[in-house]
PADO-96386 format. One line per 8 residues: number of its first residue (from 0); for each residue x negated, y, z of C-alpha. Coordinates in steps of 0.1 Angstrom, whole numbers, plus 5000, padded with zeros to 4 digits. Each point is the difference from the previous one (the first is absolute). Layout:
NUM = X/Y/Z  ...;
//
This chain:
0 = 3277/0274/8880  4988/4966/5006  4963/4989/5004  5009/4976/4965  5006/5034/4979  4971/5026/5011  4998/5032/4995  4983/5017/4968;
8 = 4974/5008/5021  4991/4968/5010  5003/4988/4966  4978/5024/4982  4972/4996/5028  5001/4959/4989  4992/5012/4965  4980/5035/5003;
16 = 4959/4996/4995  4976/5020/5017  4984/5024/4981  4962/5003/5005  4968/5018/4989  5009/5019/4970  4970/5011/4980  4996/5021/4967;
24 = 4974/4982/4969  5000/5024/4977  5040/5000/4983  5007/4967/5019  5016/4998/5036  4989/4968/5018  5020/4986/5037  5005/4975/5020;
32 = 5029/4982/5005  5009/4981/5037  5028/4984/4992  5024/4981/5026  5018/4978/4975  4967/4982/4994  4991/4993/5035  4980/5032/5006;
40 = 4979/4995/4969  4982/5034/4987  4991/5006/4961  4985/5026/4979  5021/5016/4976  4991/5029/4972  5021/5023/4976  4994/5028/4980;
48 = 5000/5033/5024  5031/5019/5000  5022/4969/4981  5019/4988/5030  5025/4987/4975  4974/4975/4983  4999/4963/5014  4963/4999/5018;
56 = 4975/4970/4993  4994/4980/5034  4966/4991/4996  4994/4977/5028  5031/4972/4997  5008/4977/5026  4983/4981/5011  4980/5031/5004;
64 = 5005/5014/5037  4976/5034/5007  4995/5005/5035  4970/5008/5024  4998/4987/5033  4970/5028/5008  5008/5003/5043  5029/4978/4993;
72 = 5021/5032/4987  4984/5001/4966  4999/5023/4978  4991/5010/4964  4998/4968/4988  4996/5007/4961  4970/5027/4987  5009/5015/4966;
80 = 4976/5017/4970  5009/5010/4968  4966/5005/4981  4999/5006/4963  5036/4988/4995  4992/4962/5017  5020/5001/5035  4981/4980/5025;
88 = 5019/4984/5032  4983/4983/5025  5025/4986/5027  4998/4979/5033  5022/4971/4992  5020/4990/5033  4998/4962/4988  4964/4994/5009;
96 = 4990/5037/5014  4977/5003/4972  4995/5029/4973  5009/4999/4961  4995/5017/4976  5015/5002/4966  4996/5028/4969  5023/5013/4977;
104 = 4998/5024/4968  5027/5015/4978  5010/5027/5026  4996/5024/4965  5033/4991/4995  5037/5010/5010  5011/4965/5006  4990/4981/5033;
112 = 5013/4966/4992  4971/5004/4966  4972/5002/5025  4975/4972/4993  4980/4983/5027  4965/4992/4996  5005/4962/5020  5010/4984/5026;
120 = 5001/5009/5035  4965/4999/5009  4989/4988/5039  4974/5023/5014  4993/4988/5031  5000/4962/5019  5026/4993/5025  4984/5009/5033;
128 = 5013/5005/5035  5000/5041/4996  5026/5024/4988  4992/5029/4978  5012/5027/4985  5001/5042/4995  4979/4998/4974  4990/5024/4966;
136 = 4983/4993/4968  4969/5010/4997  4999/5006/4957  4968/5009/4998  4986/4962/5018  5027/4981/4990  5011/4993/5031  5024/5001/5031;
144 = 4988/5013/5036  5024/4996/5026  5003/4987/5038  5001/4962/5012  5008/4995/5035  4983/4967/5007  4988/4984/5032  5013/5029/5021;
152 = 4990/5026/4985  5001/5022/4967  4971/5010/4973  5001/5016/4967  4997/4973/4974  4985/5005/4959  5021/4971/4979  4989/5001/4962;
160 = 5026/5000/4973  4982/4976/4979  4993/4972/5025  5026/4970/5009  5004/4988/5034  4970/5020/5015  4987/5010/5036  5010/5036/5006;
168 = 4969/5017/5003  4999/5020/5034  4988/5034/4993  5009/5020/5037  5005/4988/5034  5020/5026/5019  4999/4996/5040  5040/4989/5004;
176 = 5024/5006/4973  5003/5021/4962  5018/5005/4974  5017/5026/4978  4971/5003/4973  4995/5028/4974  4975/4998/4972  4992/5029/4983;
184 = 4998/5007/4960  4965/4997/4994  5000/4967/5021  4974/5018/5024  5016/5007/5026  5024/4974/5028  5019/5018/5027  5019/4974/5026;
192 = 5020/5001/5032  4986/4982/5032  5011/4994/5035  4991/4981/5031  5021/4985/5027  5014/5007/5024  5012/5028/4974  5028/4996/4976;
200 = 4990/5014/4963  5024/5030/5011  4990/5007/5034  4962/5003/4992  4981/4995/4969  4970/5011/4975  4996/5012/4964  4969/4981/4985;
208 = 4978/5012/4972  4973/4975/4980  4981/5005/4969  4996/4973/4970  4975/4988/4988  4998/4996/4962  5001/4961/5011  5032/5007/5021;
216 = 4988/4999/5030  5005/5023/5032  4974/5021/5017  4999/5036/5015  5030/4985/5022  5014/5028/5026  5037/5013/5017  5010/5032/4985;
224 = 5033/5005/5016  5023/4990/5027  4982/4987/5037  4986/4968/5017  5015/4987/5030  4974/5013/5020  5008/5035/4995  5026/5018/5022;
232 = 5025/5012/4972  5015/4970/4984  5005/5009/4960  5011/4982/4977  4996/5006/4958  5021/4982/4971  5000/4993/4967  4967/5015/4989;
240 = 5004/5008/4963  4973/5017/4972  5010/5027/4972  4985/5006/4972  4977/5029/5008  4980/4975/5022  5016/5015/5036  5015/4975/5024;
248 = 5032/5004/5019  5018/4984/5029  5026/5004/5027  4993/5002/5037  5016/5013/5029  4977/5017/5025  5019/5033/4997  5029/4979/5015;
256 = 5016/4994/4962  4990/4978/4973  4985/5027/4981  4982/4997/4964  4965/5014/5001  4972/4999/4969  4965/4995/5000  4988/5019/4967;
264 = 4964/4979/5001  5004/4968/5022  4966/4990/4994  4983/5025/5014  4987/5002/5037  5023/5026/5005  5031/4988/5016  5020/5033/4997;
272 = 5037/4989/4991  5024/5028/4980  5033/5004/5022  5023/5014/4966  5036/4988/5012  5003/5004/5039  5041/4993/5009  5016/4986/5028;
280 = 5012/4971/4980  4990/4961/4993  4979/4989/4966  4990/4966/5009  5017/4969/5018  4989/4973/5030  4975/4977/4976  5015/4966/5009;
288 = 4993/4988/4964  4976/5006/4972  5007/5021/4971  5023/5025/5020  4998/5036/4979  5018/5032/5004  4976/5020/4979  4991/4999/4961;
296 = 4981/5027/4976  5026/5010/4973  4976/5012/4981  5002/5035/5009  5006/4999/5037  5002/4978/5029  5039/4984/4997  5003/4990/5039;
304 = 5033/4984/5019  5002/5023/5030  5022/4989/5031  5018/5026/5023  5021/4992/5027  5006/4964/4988  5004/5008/4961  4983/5003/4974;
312 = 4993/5020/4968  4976/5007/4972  4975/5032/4997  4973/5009/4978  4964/5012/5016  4980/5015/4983  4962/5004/5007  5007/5036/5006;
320 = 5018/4994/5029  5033/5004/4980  5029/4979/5007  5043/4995/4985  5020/4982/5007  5012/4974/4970  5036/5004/4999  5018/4959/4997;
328 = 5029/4985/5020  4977/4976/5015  4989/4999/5043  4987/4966/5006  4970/4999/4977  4968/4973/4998  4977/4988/4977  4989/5029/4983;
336 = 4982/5002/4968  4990/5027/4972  4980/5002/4969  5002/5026/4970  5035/5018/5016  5018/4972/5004  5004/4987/5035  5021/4965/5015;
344 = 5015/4992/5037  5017/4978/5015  5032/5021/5012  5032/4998/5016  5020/5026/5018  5039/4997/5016  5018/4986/4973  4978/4984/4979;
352 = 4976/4973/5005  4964/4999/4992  4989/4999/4966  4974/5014/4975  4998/5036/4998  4982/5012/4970  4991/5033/4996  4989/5025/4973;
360 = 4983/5025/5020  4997/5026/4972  5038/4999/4988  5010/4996/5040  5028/4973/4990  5000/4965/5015  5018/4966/4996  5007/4976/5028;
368 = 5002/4957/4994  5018/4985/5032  4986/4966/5002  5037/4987/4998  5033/5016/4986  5017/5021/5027  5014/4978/5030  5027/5023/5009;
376 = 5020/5027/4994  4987/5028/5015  5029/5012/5019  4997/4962/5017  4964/5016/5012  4997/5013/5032  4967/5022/4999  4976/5006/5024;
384 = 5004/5028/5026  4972/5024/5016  5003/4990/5038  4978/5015/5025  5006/4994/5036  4978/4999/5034  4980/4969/5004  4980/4989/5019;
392 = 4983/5023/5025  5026/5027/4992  4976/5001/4961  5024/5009/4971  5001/4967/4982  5014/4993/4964  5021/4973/4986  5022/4996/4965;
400 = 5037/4996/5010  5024/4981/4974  5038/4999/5010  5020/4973/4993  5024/5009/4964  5027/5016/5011  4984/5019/5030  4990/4994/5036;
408 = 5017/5004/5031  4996/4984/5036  5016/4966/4991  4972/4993/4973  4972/4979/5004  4968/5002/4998  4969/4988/4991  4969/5013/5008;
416 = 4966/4992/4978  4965/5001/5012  4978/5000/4971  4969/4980/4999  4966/5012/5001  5000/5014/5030  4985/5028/4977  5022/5000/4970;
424 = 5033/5018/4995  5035/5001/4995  4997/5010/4959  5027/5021/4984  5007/4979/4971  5030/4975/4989  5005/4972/5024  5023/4971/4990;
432 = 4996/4984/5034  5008/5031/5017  5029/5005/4976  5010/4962/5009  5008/5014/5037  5018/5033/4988  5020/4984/4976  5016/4975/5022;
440 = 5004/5024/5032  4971/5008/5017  4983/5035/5008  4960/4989/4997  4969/5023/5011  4967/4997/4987  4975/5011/5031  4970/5019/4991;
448 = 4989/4992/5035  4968/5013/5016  4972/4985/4981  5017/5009/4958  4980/5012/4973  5014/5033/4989  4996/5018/5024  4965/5009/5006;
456 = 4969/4986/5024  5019/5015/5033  5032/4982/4995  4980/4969/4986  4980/4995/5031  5029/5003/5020  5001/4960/5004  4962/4997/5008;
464 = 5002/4981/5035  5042/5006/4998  5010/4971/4975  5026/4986/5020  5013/5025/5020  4997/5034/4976  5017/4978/4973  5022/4983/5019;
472 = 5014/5034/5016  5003/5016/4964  5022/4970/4985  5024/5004/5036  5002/5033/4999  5008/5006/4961  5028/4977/5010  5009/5019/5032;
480 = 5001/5032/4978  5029/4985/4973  5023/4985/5034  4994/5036/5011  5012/5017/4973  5032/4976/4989  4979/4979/4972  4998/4967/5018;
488 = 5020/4974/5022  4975/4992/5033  5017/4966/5000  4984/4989/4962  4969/5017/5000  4971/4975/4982  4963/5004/4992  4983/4978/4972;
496 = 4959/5001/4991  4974/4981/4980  4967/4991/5018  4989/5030/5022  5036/5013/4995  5010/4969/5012  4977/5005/5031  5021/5033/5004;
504 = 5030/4984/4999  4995/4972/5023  4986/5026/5023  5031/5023/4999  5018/4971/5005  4980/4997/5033  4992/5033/5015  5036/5019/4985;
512 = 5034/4994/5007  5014/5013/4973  4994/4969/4973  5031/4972/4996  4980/4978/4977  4970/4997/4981  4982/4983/4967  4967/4997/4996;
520 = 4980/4991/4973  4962/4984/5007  4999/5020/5026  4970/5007/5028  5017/4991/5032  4970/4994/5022  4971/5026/4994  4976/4978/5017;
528 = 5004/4975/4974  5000/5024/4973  4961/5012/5015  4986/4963/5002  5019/4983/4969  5003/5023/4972  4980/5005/4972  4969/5017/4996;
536 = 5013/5037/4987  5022/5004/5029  4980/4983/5027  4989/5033/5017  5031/5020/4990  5019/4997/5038  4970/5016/5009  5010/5035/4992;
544 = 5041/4990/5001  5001/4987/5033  4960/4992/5022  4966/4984/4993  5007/4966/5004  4996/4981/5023  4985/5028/5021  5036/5015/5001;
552 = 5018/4965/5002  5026/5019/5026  5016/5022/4974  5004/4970/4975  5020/4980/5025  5019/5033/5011  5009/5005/4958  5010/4962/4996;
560 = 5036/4996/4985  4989/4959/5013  4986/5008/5026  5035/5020/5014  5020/4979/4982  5023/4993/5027  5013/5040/4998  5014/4994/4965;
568 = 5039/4993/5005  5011/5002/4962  4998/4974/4970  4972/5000/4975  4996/4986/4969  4965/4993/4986  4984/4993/4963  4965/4984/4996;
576 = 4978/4995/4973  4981/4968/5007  4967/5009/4979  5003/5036/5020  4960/5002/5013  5006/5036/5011  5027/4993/5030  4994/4961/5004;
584 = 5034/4975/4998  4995/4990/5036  5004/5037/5014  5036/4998/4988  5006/4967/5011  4992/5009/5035  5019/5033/5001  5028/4981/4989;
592 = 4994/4970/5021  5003/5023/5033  5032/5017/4995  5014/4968/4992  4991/4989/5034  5017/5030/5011  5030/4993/4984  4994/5026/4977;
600 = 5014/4992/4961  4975/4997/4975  5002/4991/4963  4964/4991/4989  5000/4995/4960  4961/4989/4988  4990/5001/4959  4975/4975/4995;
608 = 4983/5020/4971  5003/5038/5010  4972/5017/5018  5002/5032/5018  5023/5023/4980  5028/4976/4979  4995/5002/4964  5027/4974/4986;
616 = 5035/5018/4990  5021/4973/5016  4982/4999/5033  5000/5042/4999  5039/4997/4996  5002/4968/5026  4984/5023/5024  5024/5029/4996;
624 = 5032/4980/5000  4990/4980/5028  4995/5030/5023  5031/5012/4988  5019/4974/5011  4980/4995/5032  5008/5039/5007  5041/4994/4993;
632 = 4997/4965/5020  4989/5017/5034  5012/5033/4995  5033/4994/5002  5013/5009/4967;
//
């Protein structure tokens, strides 16, 4: 099939949005759209709960764009309320980077398309050289608290509702960063998440606990949960969340597991934490971006997305100590929320691709709304395979294995993926890039290298002072393990990553000899420039990964992919976003500029108005068809 006709796969990802942030007000289901065929743009969307057949009301049209640029990865960028049937929205507009706010009423009704808004768009805040974002509504203030990271560093801000182009008020300065706020009921209560560098929000971080004042603001301000970097046991705590009986509850990991533990009376000096659901398994994710959440209160029980051995399911906790398993189709979940026995995700699994999932808890039935009609048949899918192999060290490592349709055997090729992060994970869900490969050939495996989520602490902290070696000698040796065993042609093995995948990649390319070729996209290639030019939430983060810097300059310049340029002996192709402020432009414009002086080909394509991660459909399917054709060009197809 030519590169003019492409693949279903490759058409449907041109056209698919990205589902975000479902949330429950009341009988209305409210979303986020992300959608590629508008440049990236994200909207806000709403229907009536379990109607996936009616036609939802956007109510942020373009120009509109929603997006938070919190530690340049955002987050959350729209706060919801629904209070005595007016729906509030307050947004941060990615126009100006300031927050509106807009109301609407007639949510009494079955008909979205009759709601009636109160006025215009409303700007809250003046254009200011800041970013916020992660906010709630505080009802009983009328108001939004939030975080604004401004002049290098963060603070919890107050923003009135009433109030145009207004001075956020600063109401807590945290030492580094925060984020991930909880308000309780009563409005008496805040709970946050903070974290100082050199520790990522994951590796070591503290549950915080204020009181309100009747005015709004914070005293009685103390951590509750988690650790500070000075202690010896790094722990870190997510998505701290309040039920209705007053208790507060949260997710950390010092038993070596993400673990949900209650506090029945947070505001008292005792500090004695309930432990009701102890399991060897996952309920929270790495908190790269605000608003993450795995956990909601159905109204009856905790409703939590639990991960084990790299997928996921739904179980109900009760405060007993009780916990079942909810019985749906689904195992790549996010973005869980609950009120009243009804619950929403974001789910995918094998065959199908990720959607809303609404569920009637009480009746146990479900429906599912892919965000785009289905792509392909499903006997054109090739689904994902448990692999588990020796990686590096001689540690059992796991990966997702896809062969190509039609089967594997030692004349296919290959393409390995190193997923970003380091810390996330190869998901389980439908992947129409993945499916891209399959379809036209290729056997592809998705490395959940030392350093994944989803697998507890112990395999987590595999890659602290190993990222590029322990990483590098999982993504060889996943490969090595398919050549083994008949899956895979030696001769047209590749490797492709984004960012710190694409450090892994550049690195297998240098320190393996099993790689033919290799794409990159933004991708770290000098660590040492990563430490001295990168923005401010990941300017300590090679601390743990690789050495305090510059103390341990020697092991930065022994992990270089530039630096050892001269050992790579295989074509790469490279994609850059030019407003990428995460891995800077000129880090893959002097990768690229010393293999070509080794004679090395390179393809460099650049996209003047992507950033780090591609959001535009026809640069997402520019990057895939490019590769492809690089791969065939110097692989000898």
């Amino acid at each position: 099939m030519s590169l003019q006709q492409p693949l279903p796969a490759t058409t449907a990802l041109g056209r698919t949005s990205l589902l975000r942030a479902p949330q429950l007000l009341g009988d209305w289901l409210l979303w986020l759209e992300q959608r590629p065929h508008e440049k990236g743009r994200t909207t806000a969307c709403i229907r009536r709960w379990g109607e996936p057949e009616a036609t939802p009301l956007e109510l942020t049209p373009a120009p509109i764009n929603l997006r938070s640029r919190v530690h340049d990865y955002g987050g959350a960028p729209l706060t919801a309320a629904l209070t005595e049937g007016t729906l509030q929205l307050v947004w941060v507009d990615d126009d100006d980077g300031c927050l509106w706010f807009q109301a609407w009423t007639g949510l009494d009704g079955d008909n979205p398309q009759a709601l009636d808004a109160l006025d215009s768009p409303q700007r809250l805040t003046a254009p200011r050289d800041s970013a916020l974002g992660g906010g709630v509504i505080d009802p009983l203030r009328s108001r939004w608290l939030g975080v604004i990271e401004e002049s290098g560093c963060d603070r919890l801000v107050s923003v009135a509702l009433d109030q145009r182009d207004q001075t956020p008020v600063v109401v807590h300065q945290p030492a580094d960063f925060a984020g991930y706020l909880a308000l309780n009921a009563d409005g008496t209560h805040l709970a946050w998440v903070e974290w100082q560098q050199p520790s990522m929000p994951w590796d070591c971080s503290q549950l915080v606990l204020a009181r309100l004042t009747a005015s709004g603001s914070i005293e009685a301000c103390r951590g509750i949960a988690g650790a500070e970097p000075s202690q010896a046991q790094g722990i870190s705590v997510f998505q701290p969340q309040w039920l209705p009986d007053g208790s507060l509850v949260v997710a950390e990991d010092s038993s070596g597991w993400w673990n949900l533990m209650r506090h029945p009376n947070a505001d008292s000096m005792n500090t004695h934490w309930q432990r009701l659901w102890p399991m060897a398994k996952e309920t929270a994710m790495p908190q790269w971006v605000f608003g993450m959440s795995t956990t909601a209160w159905d109204g009856e029980k905790l409703l939590a997305a639990v991960c084990d051995q790299g997928e996921w399911q739904l179980q109900r906790l009760g405060l007993d100590g009780s916990a079942e398993r909810v019985e749906q189709p689904f195992n790549d979940l996010a973005d869980l929320h609950a009120s009243h026995g009804r619950a929403v995700a974001i789910a995918s699994n094998s065959t199908t691709g990720h959607g809303l999932l609404e569920l009637d808890l009480g009746a146990g039935t479900w429906r599912h709304t892919p965000a785009a009609s289905a792509a392909m048949e499903v006997n054109a899918i090739s689904v994902g395979q448990s692999l588990w192999f020796d990686g590096s060290g001689g540690q059992r490592t796991h990966a997702w294995y896809y062969p190509p349709v039609g089967g594997a055997d030692a004349s296919s090729p290959l393409l390995v993926k190193s997923h970003s992060g380091p810390s996330s994970m190869a998901r389980r869900g439908l992947n129409l890039a993945i499916q891209f490969w399959t379809s036209r050939g290729w056997g592809v495996v998705d490395v959940n290298y030392g350093g994944s989520t989803g697998f507890g602490r112990t395999y987590r902290d595999r890659l602290q002072g190993g990222w590029g070696v322990v990483d590098v000698n999982d993504c060889a040796a996943a490969a090595k393990t398919l050549i083994a065993t008949n899956r895979a042609d030696p001769s047209r093995v590749a490797i492709e990553g984004g960012s710190a995948g694409g450090f892994t990649t550049l690195a297998c390319l240098c320190f393996t000899d099993v790689f033919r070729a290799g794409a990159c996209r933004y991708a770290v290639s000098d660590p040492s420039a990563l430490a001295t030019e990168t923005h401010r939430f990941e300017a300590r983060y090679l601390d743990g990964l690789i050495g305090r810097w510059p103390e341990e300059r020697d092991l930065y310049e022994q992990r270089s992919p530039l630096g050892h340029a001269d050992q790579i002996r295989c074509p790469v192709i490279f994609f850059q976003g030019l407003k990428d402020k995460v891995v800077l432009p000129q880090q893959t414009e002097r990768m690229a500029e010393a293999l070509r002086r080794n004679a090395i080909p390179v393809e460099v394509h650049t996209f003047p108005e992507e950033g780090h991660g591609f959001r535009d459909s026809a640069v997402q399917i520019a990057v895939l068809e490019s590769t492809e054709r690089f791969f065939r060009q110097h692989l000898n197809f």
